[in-house]
VEXTIVEX-673234 format. One record per residue (C-alpha): residue in three letters; x, y, z. Coordinates in steps of 0.2 Angstrom, whole numbers, plus 5000, padded with zeros to 4 digits. Layout:
BEGIN
ALAXYZ...
***
This chain:
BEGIN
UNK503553684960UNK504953544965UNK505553514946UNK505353704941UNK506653744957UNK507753614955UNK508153654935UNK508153834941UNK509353774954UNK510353674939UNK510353824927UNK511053954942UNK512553814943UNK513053784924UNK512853954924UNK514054024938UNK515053884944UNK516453814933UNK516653624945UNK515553484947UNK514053494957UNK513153334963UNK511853294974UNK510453144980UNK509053234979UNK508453394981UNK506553444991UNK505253564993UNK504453585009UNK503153725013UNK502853675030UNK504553655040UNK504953825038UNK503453905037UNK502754035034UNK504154005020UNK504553885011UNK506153765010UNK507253714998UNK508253575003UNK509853494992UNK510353345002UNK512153245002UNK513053374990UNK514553384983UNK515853524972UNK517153424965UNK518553554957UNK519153554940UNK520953594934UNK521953654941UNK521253574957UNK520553424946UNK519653294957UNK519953404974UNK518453424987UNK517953574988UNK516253554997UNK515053435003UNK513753395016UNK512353325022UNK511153455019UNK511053655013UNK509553715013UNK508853895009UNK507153985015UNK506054095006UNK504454165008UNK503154084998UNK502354224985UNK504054184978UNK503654014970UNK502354114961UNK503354234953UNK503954134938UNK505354184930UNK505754354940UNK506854244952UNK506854214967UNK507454284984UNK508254214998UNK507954235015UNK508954125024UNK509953965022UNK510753845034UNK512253725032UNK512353555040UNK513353435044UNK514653495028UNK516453485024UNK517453645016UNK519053605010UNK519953755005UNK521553764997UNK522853894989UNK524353814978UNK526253864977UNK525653974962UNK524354074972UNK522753964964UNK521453964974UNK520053814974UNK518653914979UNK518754044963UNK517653924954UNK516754084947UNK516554054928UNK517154254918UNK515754354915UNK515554344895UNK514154484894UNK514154604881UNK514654774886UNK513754914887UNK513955064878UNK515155184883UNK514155314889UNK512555204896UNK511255294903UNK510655274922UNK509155204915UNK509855084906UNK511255014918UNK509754994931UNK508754904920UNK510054794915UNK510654754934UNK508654704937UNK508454574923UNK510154494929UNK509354474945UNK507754434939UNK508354304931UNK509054184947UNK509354184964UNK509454354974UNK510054354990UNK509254475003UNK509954335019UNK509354385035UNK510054255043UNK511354095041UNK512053965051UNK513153845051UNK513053665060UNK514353535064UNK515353555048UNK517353565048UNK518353695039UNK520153665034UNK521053795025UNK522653765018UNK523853895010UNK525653815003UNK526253994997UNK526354055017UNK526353865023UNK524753915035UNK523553795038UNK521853815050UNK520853695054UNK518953725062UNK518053555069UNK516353575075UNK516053735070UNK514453825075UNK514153985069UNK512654085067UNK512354255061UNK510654395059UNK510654555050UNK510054615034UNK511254605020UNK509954685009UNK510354855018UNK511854965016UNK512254965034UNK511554855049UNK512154775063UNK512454565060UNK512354475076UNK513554335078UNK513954155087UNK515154045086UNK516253915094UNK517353775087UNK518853675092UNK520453785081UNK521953705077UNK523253835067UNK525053785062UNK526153915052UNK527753885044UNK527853705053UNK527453785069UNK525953725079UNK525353885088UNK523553785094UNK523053615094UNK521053585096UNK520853755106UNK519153775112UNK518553945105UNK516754055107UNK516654235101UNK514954315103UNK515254475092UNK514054605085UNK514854685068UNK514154835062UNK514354795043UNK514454945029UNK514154855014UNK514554985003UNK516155025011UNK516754835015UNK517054915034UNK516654795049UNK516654875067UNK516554765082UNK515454835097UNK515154725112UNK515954575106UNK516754435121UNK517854295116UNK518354135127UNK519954065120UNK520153895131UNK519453955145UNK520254135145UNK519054275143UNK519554435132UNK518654585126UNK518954685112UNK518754835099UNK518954895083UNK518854895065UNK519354775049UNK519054865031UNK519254745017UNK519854855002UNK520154794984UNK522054754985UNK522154715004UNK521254715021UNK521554875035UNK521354845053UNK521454905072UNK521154795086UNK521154795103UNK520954655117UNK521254645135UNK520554515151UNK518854595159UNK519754545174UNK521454525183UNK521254355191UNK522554235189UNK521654095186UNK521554195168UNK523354125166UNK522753955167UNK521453995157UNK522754005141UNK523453835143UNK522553715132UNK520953605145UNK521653445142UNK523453505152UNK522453635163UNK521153515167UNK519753555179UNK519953755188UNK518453715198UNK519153725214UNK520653785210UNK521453925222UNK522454065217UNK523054245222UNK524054405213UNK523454425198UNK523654395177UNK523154535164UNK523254515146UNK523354675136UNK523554675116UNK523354775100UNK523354715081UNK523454875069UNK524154885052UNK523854825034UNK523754645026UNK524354605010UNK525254495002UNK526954585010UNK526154625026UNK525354585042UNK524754695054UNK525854775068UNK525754675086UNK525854735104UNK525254605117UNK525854605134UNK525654475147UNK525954525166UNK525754425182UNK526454485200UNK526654385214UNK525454265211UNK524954085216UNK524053935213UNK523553765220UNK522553645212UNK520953535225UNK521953385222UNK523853385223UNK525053425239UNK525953575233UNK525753765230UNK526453865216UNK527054035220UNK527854205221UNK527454195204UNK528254335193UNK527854355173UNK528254485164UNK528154445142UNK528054555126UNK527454475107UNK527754635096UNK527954665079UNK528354855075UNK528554835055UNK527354735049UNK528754635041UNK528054435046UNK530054405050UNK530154525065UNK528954455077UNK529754415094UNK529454375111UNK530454455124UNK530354385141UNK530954505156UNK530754395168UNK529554235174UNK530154175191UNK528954025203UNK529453955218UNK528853765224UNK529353755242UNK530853815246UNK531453785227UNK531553935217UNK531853965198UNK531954115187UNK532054115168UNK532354275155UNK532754325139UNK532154325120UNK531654235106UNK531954325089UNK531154295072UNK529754185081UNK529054145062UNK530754095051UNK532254065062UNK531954065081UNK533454145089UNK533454085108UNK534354185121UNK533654145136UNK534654135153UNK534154015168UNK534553985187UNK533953905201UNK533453745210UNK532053635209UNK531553455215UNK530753415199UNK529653285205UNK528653445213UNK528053485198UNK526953355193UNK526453365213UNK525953555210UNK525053545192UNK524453405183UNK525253365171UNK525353185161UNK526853125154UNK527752965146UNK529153005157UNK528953045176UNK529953185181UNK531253175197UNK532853225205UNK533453375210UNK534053505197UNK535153645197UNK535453765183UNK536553925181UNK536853965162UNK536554065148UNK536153985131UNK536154055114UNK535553955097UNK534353955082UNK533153815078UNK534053815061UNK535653755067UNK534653645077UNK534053545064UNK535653555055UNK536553485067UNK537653655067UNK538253645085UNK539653755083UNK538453905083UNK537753855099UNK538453955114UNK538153905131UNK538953955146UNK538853895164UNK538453735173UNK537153605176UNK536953455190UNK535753335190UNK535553205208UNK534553055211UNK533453055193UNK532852895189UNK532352855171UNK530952725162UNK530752695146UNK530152555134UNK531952515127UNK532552475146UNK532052345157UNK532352415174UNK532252595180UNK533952675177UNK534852795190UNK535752945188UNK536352945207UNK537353125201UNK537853205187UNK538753385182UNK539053475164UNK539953605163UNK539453735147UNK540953845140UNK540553925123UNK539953785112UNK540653655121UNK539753545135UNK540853425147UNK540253295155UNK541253325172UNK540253165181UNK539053035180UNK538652895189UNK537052785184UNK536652605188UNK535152495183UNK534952315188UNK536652225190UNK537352375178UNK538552515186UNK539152665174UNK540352775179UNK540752895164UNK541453075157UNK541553145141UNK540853305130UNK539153315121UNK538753415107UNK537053435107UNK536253435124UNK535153575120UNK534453505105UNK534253345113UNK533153435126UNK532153555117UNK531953485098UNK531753285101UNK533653255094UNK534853105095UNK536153145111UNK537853135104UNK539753155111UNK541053055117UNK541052955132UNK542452855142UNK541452745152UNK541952635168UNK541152515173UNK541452365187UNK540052255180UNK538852265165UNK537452145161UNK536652145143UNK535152065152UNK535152245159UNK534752305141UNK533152205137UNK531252215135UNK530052095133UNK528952135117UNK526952125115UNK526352165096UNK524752265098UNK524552345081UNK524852225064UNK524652375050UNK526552445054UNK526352525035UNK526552695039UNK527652815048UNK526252875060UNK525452685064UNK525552635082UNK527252565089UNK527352415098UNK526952405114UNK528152345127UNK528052305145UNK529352335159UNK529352305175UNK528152245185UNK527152225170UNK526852045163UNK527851985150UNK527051915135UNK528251945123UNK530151875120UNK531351965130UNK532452085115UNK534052185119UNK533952365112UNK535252465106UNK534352635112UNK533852735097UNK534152915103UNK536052895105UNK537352965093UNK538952925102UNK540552855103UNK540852755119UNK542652725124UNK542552585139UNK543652485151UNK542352375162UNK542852225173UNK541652095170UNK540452085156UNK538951955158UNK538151905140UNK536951785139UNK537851635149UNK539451695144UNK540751815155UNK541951935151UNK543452005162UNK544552155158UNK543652215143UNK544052355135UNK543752455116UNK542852565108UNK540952575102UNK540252685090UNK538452695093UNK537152785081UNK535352715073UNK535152595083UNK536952505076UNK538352465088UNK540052455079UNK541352385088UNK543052425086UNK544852365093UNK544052255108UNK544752135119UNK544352025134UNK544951875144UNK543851735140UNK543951555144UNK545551565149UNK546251625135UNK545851815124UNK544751875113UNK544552015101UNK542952095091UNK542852215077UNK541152225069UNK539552315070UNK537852245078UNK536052335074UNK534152305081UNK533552425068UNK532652325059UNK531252205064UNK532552055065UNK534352095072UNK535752075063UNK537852075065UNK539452065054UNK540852035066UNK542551975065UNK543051875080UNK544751825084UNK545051705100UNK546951645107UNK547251505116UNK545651485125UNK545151315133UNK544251195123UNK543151135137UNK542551315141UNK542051385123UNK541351225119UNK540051255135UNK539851435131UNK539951445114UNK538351365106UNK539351445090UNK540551315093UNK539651205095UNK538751215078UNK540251225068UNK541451105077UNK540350975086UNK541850855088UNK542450975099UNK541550905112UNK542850775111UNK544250885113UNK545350915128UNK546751075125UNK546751245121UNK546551325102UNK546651475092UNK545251525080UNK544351665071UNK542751715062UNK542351815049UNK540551785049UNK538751905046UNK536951835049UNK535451865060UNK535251865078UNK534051815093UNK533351935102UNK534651905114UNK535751925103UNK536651765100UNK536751695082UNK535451625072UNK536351485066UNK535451445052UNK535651625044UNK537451645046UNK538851645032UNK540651675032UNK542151585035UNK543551515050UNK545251465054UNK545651355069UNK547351295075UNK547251185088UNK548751215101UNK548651055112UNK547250915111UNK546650775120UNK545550645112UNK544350575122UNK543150445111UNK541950415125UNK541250605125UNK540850595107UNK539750465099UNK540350475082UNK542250455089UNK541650295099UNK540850215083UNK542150245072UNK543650155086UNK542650025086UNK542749985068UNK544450025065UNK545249865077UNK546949905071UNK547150075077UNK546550145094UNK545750345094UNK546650385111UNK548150395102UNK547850535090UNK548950685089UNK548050855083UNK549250975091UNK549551105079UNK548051035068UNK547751185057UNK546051195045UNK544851305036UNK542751295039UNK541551405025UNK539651415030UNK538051455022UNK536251445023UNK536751335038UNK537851215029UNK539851195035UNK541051155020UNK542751095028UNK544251125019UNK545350965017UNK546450915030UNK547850785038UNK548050695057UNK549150575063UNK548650405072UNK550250315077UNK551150295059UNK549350305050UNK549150475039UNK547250525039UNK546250625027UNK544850725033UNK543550805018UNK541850845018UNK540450975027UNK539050965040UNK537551065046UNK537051155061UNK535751025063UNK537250905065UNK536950795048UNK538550755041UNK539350695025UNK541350665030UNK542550555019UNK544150475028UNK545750415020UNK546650295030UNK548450285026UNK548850105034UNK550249995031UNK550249825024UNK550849755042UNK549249815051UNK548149695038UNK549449535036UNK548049425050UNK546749475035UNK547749405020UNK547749245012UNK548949125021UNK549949095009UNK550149275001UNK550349305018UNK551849195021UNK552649235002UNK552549425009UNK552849415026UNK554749475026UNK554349635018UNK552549685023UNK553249865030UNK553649925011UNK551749915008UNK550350045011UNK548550065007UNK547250165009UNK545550135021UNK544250245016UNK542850275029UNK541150355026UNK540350475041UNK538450495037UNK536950515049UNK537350635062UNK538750645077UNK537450605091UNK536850435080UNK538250415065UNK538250305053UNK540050235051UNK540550135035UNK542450065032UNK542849995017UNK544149855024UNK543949735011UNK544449844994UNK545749895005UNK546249695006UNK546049674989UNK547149824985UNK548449764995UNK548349594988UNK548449644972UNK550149764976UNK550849604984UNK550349494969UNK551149644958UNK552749644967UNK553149484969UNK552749424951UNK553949584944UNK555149504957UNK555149334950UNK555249384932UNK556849484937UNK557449334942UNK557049234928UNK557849344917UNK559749324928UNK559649154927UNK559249124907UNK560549254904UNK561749154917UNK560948984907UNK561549054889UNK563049104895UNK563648914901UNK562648854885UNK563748974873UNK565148974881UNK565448874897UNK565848914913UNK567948994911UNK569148944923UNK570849044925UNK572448934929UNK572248954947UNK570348934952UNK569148824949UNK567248844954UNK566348684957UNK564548694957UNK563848634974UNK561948664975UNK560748664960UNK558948714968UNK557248674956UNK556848834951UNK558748834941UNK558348654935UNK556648744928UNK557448884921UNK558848774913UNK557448644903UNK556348814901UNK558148844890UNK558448704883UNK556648694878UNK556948884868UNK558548854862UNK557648674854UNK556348764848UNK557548904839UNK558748754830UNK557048644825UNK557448504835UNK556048384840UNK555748254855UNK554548124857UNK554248124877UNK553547964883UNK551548034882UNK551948054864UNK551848234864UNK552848344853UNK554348454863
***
């Protein structure tokens, strides 16, 4: 019969269902079940179709349905079910925007119609060969094993969710009335309008329904419900009518114990109640009447009372009690927006503490309005000595609390604060605060706020942790968002403080999770404290602060660098730091910062302007590994300068500068300087090649030049010094590695190189050797720890010999033209003597000898006279 069930199985499906049905394999077994037999379809599937197309709608491992026998005999009169059971099977149901439901996969009934006036006859018949034809159902009884439900509806944004749902029901739904007998439990989790209400709560109902099929009217009869671990009873009826659902419910605790009230906390906070001892009593007492429609939900009255009651847990110290509760959830219109929770009053007492809470939360399910008022005292390290709770965050300090608040959570998340009111005050002592962005525990030795409207002052706060002290006062704008919705804390601040040490701020780092891809994956997992360090040590700008921090603080210790008098302004928010307006003393001279710092991202990161007056050359250049990069001849340097940066890059996780990664540009001006060559390797190399001039005697003072940076390269804009008369010309770049490419002009004059020329140029220009100047160039490779010096003294030799041999040759021929102009003169018309004086000629040197046969030899040539010299040679 297996391949007559399964294409009767087939031909029920194309016939019905309008989705993809799919399954491994399907079985007939006469034995498992019997005296029926068992059909079994094995690892199913529905997949939708539009508008759903490719959704889940069902599948599992196994569905399996029960029927007697005689039935496989009957041919094609169809057959009837008995039973069936689902295993281990997912239902995915879903309901769109538009109202669209995935589960109405019913194809239209296409059937021709009947006449208008069929007889009864007829219409029976009819119905009989429809049924005939396929699968009847006359289910005595169903289950359900391990299978998971989730429902989702986006046009009321509710969502269910059932895991490990087992549920199991007997009655006849062949009859008009009977009574079905039911069991279930699952773990529920139910969210509505982005509202968890429960998380995994454990849930058994045993109920027996009396069902009027006819009539669609469900009555419950001796039904008992465990919700956690809180028993209820209840009553009443649910009629499902053709446009909506009626109903009248009512519930109530069989007893008045108070352990009942622990009982609705979720196990995993209420833990254990073996053993647990309580007094007074707890009583829950509800009714759920009304219509549900589209528009409407049912009217709600439950009331949750508790009088003087205690409890203590086996295992913790303390006792919780004169334990007051008296709470309301109603709904008296039916309307989903007018649910509210009124709380008259809820009062417990821990030791000698006492605190007391009441008010009213409106529109539970669209905009909670909070009014609520609180006061007492309470040691809040007792609570977690009295009830065991687990938290992140160990609770501690003495709090004390008399105010009223008024807000709604939709000002709340839009950061609406002027419509929160809050009046009264607030003092926390001696609470002590871990977290994973702070190294060391960090103390709030006392602290008061005082609440006025929707203003909260911070009248006091004194904190410290490690070397760190605080001293601070201020406003905050949103301490209650802060406290009840997981908000950034955000106001204004002015803080004091003698010391603070950015060592203070840090946390090593160990990487636990790799797959960082989405919102939800694991964080990183950091250690503090005692707890070994096996990651690099990172400072944190903390990420839930929103504020603006206006400081004065003494000393300032960062990295191996100290601060004195600072003061400013930071604007603090994502995780950024932006600094603006500060100053500080530092190495004896001033500094001042505008600029902003984030750890937002995996790697650090700045954009800073830094501007430093007269500080000490000695000290920045110790503390300053910035300095160090960009001016390594520093090192040499004895004085005082002024400089600034205009520089963005990323940083260490201590905060110092990658300087690999930076760009930007500087100006420095050196005030005084003193050279010493010895410190500097480059300086020593570079006097010893340079015989004529010694280093010691440079003068830098008011040395002014320009550095640009990028990708870790330093480009030096030109620049001029003076050694002793010589004129130096500095050009060229280095890298934070140290490598260096530097050009240098030397501007020497002719005097400082007369030992090197020849001697006899020497002695032809000895008398005026100070007229003449040329230029040395030196190369600066390598780097400054091992340099490679090159100077070019020889082309600076040839050069100067060659403005010698220049000047004196455009000498000489100036004074050969005087004398053949004095030689043509005497030849054309002879020396003239006046009456009265006569010149004689005393002295005749060669070179006038020369000139004159150099005449006599032109003027011969231009009246084409010719001489035989004793050789024979023409003149």
């Amino acid at each position: 019969f297996k391949g007559q069930l399964e294409s009767l199985v087939k031909k029920e499906i194309n016939k019905n269902v309008n989705a993809t049905v799919a399954w491994e394999d399907l079985s007939l077994s006469l034995f498992s079940s019997f005296p029926d037999a068992a059909l079994t379809i094995n690892d199913f599937s529905v997949i939708n179709k539009a508008p759903f197309a490719g959704d889940t709608l069902a599948s599992g491992k196994e569905l399996r349905l029960e029927m007697g026998i005689p039935q496989l005999f009957k041919g094609g009169n169809g057959l009837k079910i008995d039973a069936l059971a689902l295993n281990n099977a997912f239902i995915n149901i879903k309901v769109d925007s538009l109202g669209n439901a995935n589960y109405d996969i019913a194809k239209a009934d296409n059937s021709p119609k009947t006449a208008k006036n069929p007889s009864a006859e007829s219409t029976t018949t009819s119905a009989t060969t429809d049924a005939s034809e396929g699968f009847q159902f006359a289910v005595q009884h169903y289950e359900v094993n391990n299978s998971r439900v989730n429902y989702l509806d986006e046009s009321t944004n509710t969502f269910l969710r059932l895991k490990e749902l087992n549920h199991e029901g007997n009655g006849d739904f062949s009859a008009v009335t009977s009574t079905l007998e039911t069991q279930t439990n699952a773990l529920v989790s139910f969210d509505f309008d982005g509202t968890n209400y429960l998380n995994n709560n454990k849930v058994q109902l045993d109920a027996d329904i009396a069902m009027n099929l006819d009539k669609m009217r469900f009555t419950f009869k001796d039904n008992k419900a465990l919700v956690n671990q809180l028993p209820l009873v209840f009553e009443g009826f649910v009629q499902v009518n053709e446009n909506n659902n009626e109903m009248d419910l009512t519930f109530k605790t069989p007893s008045s114990d108070f352990k009942n009230f622990l009982a609705v906390i979720p196990e995993e906070y209420a833990k254990n109640l073996d053993g647990v001892n309580t007094s007074g009593d707890f009583q829950v007492n509800g009714r759920i009447n009304g219509i549900v429609d589209d528009d409407n939900i049912p009217m709600l009255d439950i009331k949750i009372a508790s009088n003087n009651a205690s409890f203590k847990y086996p295992d913790l110290p303390k006792t919780v009690d004169n334990i007051n509760i008296d709470a309301q959830l109603k709904n008296e219109t039916g309307k989903l927006e007018d649910t509210y929770l009124n709380l008259g009053n809820l009062t417990f007492s821990i030791d000698q503490d006492k605190f007391a809470a009441k008010g009213r939360i409106e529109r539970l399910t669209t905009n909670p309005l909070v009014n609520m008022a609180l006061n007492g005292k309470l040691n809040l390290a007792n609570l977690e000595k009295a009830y065991p709770l687990e938290l992140d965050q160990d609770l501690n300090g003495m709090l004390t609390v008399n105010m009223t608040t008024t807000f709604d959570m939709a000002s709340v998340e839009k950061e609406q604060y002027q419509n929160i009111k809050s009046q009264g005050t607030a003092s926390l002592r001696d609470f002590k605060y871990t977290s994973l962005e702070l190294p060391n525990t960090f103390t709030i030795s006392e602290t008061d706020l005082k609440f006025k409207t929707s203003t909260i002052s911070l009248e006091k706060l004194n904190a410290k942790t490690g070397n760190t002290d605080i001293s601070a006062t201020g406003t905050l704008e949103n301490l209650i968002p802060f406290m009840v919705s997981d908000k950034d804390l955000k106001g204004r601040f002015n803080v004091k403080s003698n010391t603070v040490d950015l060592a203070d701020f840090s946390v090593a780092e160990t990487e636990t999770a790799k797959n960082k891809s989405t919102k939800n994956a694991p964080k990183e997992e950091k250690t503090v404290e005692n707890t070994p360090k096996t990651g690099e040590e990172a400072i944190k700008i903390p990420s839930f602060l929103d504020a603006v921090l206006d400081f004065a603080i003494g000393t300032v210790i960062y990295d191996n660098i100290k601060l004195t008098n600072v003061k400013g302004s930071i604007v603090i928010a994502d995780e950024t730091a932006t600094l603006k307006n500060v100053t500080s003393d530092i190495f004896g001279g001033n500094i001042g910062l505008a600029g902003d710092v984030s750890t937002k991202g995996e790697i650090p990161q700045f954009d800073m302007k830094i501007d430093l007056s007269k500080i000490d050359i000695d000290q920045s250049f110790a503390g300053l590994n910035l300095l160090k990069g960009l001016a390594p001849i520093a090192k040499a340097l004895h004085g005082s300068l002024n400089t600034d940066f205009q520089l963005k890059g990323n940083l260490n996780n201590d905060l110092t500068p990658v300087l690999n990664s930076l760009t930007g540009n500087a100006f420095a001006q050196l005030l005084t300087a003193k050279v010493d060559p010895k410190q500097m390797p480059l300086l020593n190399e570079l006097d010893s090649k340079l015989d004529f001039i010694d280093l010691n005697d440079i003068n830098l003072d008011n040395l002014k030049t320009t550095l640009s940076f990028n990708d870790g390269k330093i480009d030096v804009k030109p620049f001029d010094f003076n050694v002793k008369g010589i004129n130096v010309k500095v050009s060229g770049s280095h890298n934070f590695d140290n490598t260096m490419n530097y050009t240098l002009g030397l501007d020497v004059p002719g005097k400082m190189l007369g030992s090197q020329l020849g001697s006899q140029l020497a002695s032809l220009s000895n008398a005026d050797l100070d007229s003449y100047k040329v230029e040395i160039p030196v190369s600066l490779t390598g780097n400054f720890s091992s340099p490679n010096v090159s100077v070019n003294t020889q082309g600076a030799i040839a050069n100067l010999t060659q403005q010698i041999v220049a000047s004196q040759k455009a000498k000489l021929q100036a004074k050969g033209e005087n004398k053949i102009k004095d030689a043509l003169g005497n030849l054309l018309g002879g020396d003239k003597k006046d009456g009265n004086t006569t010149t004689p000629q005393t002295k005749k040197d060669s070179s006038q000898t020369e000139v004159k046969n150099a005449v006599k030899n032109v003027l011969g040539g231009l009246f084409n006279k010719k001489k035989k010299d004793t050789t024979g040679n023409n003149n």
